[in-house]
N, C-alpha and C positions, 0 to 999 in steps of 0.2 A: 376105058374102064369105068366111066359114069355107071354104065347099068350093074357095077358088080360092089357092093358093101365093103366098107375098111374097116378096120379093126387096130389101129396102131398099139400093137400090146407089149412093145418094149424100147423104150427112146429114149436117150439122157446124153451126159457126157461125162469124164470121168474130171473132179477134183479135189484134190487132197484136202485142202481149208476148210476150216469151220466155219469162216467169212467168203464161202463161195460165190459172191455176187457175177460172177462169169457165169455161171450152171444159171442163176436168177436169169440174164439175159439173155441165154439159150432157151431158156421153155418159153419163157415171156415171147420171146419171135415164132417160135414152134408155134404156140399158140397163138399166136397174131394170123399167122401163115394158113393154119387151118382153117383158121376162120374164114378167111377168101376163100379157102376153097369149097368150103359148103355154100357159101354164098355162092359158089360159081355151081353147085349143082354137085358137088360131088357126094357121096351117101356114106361117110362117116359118123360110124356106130359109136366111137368111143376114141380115147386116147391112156393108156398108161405111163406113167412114167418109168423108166429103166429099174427102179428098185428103192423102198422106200428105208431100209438100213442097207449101208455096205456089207457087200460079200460076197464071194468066191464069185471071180470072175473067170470063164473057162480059157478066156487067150491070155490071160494076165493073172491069174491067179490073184492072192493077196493083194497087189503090187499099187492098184489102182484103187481108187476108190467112187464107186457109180453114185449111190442112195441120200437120198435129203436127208438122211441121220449119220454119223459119224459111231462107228465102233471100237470102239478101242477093245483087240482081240483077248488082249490079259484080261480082261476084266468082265468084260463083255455090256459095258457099260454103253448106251445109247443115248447120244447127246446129238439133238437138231442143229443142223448145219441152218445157217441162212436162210440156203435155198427152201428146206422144209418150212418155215418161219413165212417165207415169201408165197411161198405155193398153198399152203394152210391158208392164206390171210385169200388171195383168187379165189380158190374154192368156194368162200364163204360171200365171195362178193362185196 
């Protein structure tokens, strides 16, 4: 599939904590890993992360929580997880 464009437009993993450094060491390899593989020629257009607040997951509903922000459903109040903190600070280099 070299000659055909990626697109990775949904990837994460799910954890509950506010101190999610597990999800930090998941993209951080995600992204190490892409990295070779552009380097090896592969024609990745982009990467998204799985979801940037929690929410409605359709095999887990509530239960799980995907997004580098934390929601508290009562409230609807949006507090950065770790990992957001972690992946904000990459971004920016």
């Amino acid at each position: 599939y070299k000659d055909m464009p990626l697109m990775i437009t949904e990837h994460g993993c799910s954890d509950a904590s506010l101190d999610d450094h597990r999800r930090c060491w998941f993209i951080f390899e995600t992204l190490r890993w892409l990295r070779v593989a552009v380097t090896e020629g592969v024609p990745l257009l982009g990467y998204i992360h799985w979801s940037h607040p929690d929410n409605f997951e359709w095999a887990e509903g509530y239960t799980r929580r995907f997004g580098l922000a934390y929601v508290d459903y009562a409230t609807q109040e949006r507090i950065l997880k770790a990992s957001g903190h972690w992946y904000a600070r990459f971004l920016k280099g």
